[in-house]
N, C-alpha and C positions, 0 to 999 in steps of 0.2 A: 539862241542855241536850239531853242524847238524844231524839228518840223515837222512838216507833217504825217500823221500815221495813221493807216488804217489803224479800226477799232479793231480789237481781238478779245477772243474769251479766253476768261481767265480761270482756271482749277486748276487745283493743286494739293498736296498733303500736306500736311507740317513734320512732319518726321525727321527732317534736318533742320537746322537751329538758321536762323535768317543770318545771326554775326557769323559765325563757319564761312561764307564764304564770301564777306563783305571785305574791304579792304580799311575801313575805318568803323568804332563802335556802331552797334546799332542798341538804342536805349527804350527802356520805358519807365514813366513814371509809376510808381509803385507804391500801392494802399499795405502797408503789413500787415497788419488782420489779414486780407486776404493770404498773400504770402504765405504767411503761417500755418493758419486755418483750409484752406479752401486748397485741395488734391490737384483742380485743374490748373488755374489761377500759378498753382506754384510750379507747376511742372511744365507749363508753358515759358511764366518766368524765364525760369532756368538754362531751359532748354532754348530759346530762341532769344535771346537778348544778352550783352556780356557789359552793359550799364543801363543802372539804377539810379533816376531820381526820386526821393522821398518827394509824392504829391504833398502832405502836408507837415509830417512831425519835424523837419528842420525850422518850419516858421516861426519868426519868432513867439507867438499865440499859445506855444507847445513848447518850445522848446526854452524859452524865458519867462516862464510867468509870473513870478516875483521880482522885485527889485535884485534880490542877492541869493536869487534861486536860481538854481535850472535844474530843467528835469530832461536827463540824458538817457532814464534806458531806454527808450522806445529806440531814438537814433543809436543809442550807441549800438544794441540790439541788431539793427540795421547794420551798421557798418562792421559787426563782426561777422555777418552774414556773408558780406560782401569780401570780405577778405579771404575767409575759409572758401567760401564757394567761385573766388579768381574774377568777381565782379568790380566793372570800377565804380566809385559812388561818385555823384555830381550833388553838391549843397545847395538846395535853394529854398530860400532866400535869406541874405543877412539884412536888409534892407529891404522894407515895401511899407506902403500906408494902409496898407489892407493887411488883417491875423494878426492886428499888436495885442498885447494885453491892454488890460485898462491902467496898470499900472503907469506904462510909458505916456499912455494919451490923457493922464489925466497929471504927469511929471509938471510939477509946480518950480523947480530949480532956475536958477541964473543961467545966463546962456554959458558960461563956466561947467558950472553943473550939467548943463545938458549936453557939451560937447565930449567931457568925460563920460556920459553914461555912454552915449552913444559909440564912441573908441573902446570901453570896455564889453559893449553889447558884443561889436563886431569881435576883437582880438579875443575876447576868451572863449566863443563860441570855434572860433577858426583854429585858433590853439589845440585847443580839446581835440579835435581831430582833425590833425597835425598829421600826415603822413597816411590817413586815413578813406579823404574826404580829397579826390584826383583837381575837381575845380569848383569854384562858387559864383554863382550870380550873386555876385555884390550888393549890387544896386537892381531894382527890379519899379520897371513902369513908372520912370520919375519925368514922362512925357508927355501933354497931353495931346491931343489927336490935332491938333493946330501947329503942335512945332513948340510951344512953351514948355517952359517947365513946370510941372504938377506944382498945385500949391497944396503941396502935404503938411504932415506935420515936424518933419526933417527940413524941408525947407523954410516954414516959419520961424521954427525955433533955431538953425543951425545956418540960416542964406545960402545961397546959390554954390557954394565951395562946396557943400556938405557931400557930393557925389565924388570928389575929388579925395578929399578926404576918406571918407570910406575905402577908396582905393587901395591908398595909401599906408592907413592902418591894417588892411587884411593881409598886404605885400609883404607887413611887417612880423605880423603872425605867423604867416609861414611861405615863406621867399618861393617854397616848390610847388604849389596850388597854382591850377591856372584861374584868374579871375575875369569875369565877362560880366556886360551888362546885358540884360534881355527886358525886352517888351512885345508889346502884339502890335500889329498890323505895320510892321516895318515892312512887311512885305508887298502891303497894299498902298501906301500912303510915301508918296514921296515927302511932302514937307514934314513930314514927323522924321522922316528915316535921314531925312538931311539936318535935320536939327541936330539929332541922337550923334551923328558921324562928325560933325561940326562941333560940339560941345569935346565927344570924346578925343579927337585928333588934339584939339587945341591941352586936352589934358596931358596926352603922350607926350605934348613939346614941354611940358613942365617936368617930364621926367617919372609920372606915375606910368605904373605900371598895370595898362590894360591890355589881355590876351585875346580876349573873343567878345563877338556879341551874338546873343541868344535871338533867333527870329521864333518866337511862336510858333508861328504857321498855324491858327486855328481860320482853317480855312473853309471854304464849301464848295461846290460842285458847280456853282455860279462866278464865284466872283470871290478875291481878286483872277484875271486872267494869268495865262502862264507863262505871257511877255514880262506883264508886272512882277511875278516868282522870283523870274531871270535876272531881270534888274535890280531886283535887290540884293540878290546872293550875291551878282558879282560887283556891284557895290562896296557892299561890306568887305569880301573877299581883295577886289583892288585898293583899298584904306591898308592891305594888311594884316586884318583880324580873322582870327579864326573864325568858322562859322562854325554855329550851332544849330543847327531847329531844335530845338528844345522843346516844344509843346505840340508834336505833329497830329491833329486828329482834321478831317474830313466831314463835314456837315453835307447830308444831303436831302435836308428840312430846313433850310434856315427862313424859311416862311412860315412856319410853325403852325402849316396847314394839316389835313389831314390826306396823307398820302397812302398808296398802294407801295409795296416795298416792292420794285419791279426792278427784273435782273437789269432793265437800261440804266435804273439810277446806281445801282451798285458796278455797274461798266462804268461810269460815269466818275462816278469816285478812284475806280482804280485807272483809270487812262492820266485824272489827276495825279493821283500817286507817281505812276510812272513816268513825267514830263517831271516832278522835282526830284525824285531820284536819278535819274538822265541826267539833271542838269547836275545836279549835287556830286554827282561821278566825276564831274570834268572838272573840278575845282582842283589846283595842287595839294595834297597829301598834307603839306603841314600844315592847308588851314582847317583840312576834317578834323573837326572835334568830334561830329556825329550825326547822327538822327535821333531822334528822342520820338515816340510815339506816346501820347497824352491817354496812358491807360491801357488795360489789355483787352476788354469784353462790353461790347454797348451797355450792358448792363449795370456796369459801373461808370460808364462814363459820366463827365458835369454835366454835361450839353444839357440832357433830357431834364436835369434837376434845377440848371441855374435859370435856362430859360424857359423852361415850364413847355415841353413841345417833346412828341415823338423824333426821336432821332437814331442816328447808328452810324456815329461819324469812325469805327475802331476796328483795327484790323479782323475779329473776333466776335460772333455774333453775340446773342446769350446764352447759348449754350454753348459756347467753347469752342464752335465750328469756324476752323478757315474761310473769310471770306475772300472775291475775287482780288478786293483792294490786298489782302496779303500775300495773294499770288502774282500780284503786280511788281510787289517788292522781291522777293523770290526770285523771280525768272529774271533780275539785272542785276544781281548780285554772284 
C-alpha cells in the first residue's frame, strides 16, 4: 500500500484535538497522577485524544493485590473520568506474566484451585466495569518470539487452553466489551504473528468470542520496514479482527548510542508515522478500533527508563511542544 513520497516538513500547532477529525478513536495510554496533577499533560490529554488506556493501574499488580482484595479507586477514578469527560476506556490487562502480585506467583492450590482463581481474577475485574470499560486485552504477550507459546505461569499451571478460556470467561462478564489479544512485534515477525492468528482463528471455530488483536507497534526509525507494518495490519485485518495498535511509540535511539537530536531524525520518525497512518486509513471502518500512542511527552515515556538510553519516541517533546512526528498524524486525519 506504500509508495513513494517525497520527504516533507512537518509544523504544526495543536490547537485542534487530532480525534476531531479522525474517522476512528485516536488513544493514549495514560499515567493518572499525571492527568490529575500536571496542567499540560491534562490538557493535552483531553483535548487531543477521545480514548484512554490506563498504562498501568488496571494490571493485575494494582489492581488485585490480595487474594480477596482489589483496590478499585485509582481505576475506578479513571473511568469516572472517562465517562464525565465522553472518553472511551480500553482495559489492559486481564491476563500477563508480567505486574502479578506475589500472591498469584507464589498460589500453592490444585489446578482446581487455580483455574477458579483465575476465572474469578478475570469475571470480577470485568464485571466491575461492566459498561464502563469499551474493550480488554484479555490475554497479553502469551507468545514467544519463535511462534510458541510463553511458558508463563498461566500456562504451567492452567495448559495451553488457559488463553481460550480466558476468552470465554471475560465474554461471560460482560457480552458488550470488545475483547482482543495484544502483543509486540507482530508487526515485525511473521512466525510469531502466524502462530498468534493460527491459535486465535482455531479458537473462533470453537465458538469463543475474539474481537481484535492489539499490534503494539513499538517500533523505531530503522526497522521493522513499512512493507512489514502493511503485512501485518492487513493480515490481521483479512482474519477478520479488528485492529488495534495499541502501544504506538517511535524510537529513534534504538542503538542507545549517543546521538545529536537532528530535525532528519525527527523527519525520520514522522515520515514513519505517516506510512502507518496511510495505511491504517485504508482498512474497513469496522475493523478501526484505533491508534493508541504509548504516552504523551518523551519525558514520560518507558523507552528511556526500561532500556537505559536517550530517546524521544512520543508525539510530544519534554516540554509539551508539538513534535513533527504529531504533525505527521495531523495533516491525514
Amino acid at each position: 500500500m506504500f509508495g513513494c513520497a517525497k520527504s516533507r516538513h512537518y509544523t504544526c500547532t495543536d490547537t485542534d484535538g487530532l480525534y476531531h477529525n479522525a474517522g476512528y478513536p485516536i488513544g493514549v495510554a495514560i499515567n493518572p497522577d499525571l492527568l490529575y496533577t500536571d496542567s499540560q499533560c491534562h490538557r493535552i490529554a483531553s483535548q487531543q485524544f477521545n480514548s484512554f488506556t490506563a498504562e498501568n493501574i488496571f494490571k493485575p499488580f494494582y489492581l488485585h493485590p490480595e487474594p480477596n482484595a482489589y483496590y478499585w479507586e485509582e481505576a475506578d477514578k479513571l473511568a469516572d473520568y472517562c465517562v464525565t469527560n465522553h472518553k472511551r476506556l480500553h482495559g489492559h490487562t486481564l491476563i500477563w506474566h508480567e505486574q502479578l502480585p506475589e500472591w498469584i506467583l507464589s498460589f500453592s492450590g490444585s489446578t482446581s484451585e487455580w483455574e477458579q482463581m483465575f476465572k474469578n481474577h478475570i469475571q470480577t475485574i470485568v464485571a466491575h466495569f461492566r459498561g464502563k470499560v469499551a474493550g480488554w486485552d484479555v490475554v497479553n504477550e502469551a507468545f514467544d518470539r519463535d511462534g510458541t507459546l510463553r511458558n508463563s505461569i498461566w500456562r504451567r499451571k492452567l495448559g495451553d487452553g488457559y488463553i481460550e478460556r480466558a476468552f470465554r470467561y471475560a465474554h461471560e462478564a460482560d457480552p458488550n466489551a470488545l475483547l482482543f489479544y495484544n502483543d509486540f512485534d507482530l508487526e515485525s515477525n511473521p512466525a510469531k504473528r502466524r502462530a498468534v492468528l493460527t491459535l486465535l482463528n482455531n479458537i473462533r471455530l470453537r465458538g469463543a468470542v475474539i474481537d481484535g488483536i492489539g499490534l503494539q507497534m513499538h517500533v523505531n526509525i530503522y526497522s521493522p520496514g513499512s512493507g512489514e507494518i502493511v503485512k501485518a495490519i492487513e493480515e490481521v485485518a483479512k482474519a477478520g479482527y479488528k485492529v488495534h495498535i495499541s502501544e504506538l511509540d517511535i524510537s529513534i535511539n534504538p542503538r542507545g548510542r549517543p546521538i545529536d537530536k537532528t530535525a532528519a531524525l525527527f523527519q525520520l520518525q514522522a515520515e514513519l508515522m505517516t506510512k502507518i497512518v496511510v495505511n491504517y486509513k485504508q482498512l474497513p471502518s469496522r475493523l478501526q478500533y484505533g491508534i493508541t500512542i504509548w504516552g504523551i511527552s518523551d519525558k514520560d515515556s518507558w523507552i528511556p527508563y526500561y532500556f537505559n538510553r536517550e530517546d524521544f519516541p512520543l508525539l510530544y517533546d519534554s516540554n509539551y511542544i508539538p513534535k513533527p512526528v504529531y504533525c505527521a498524524i495531523k495533516s491525514l486525519l
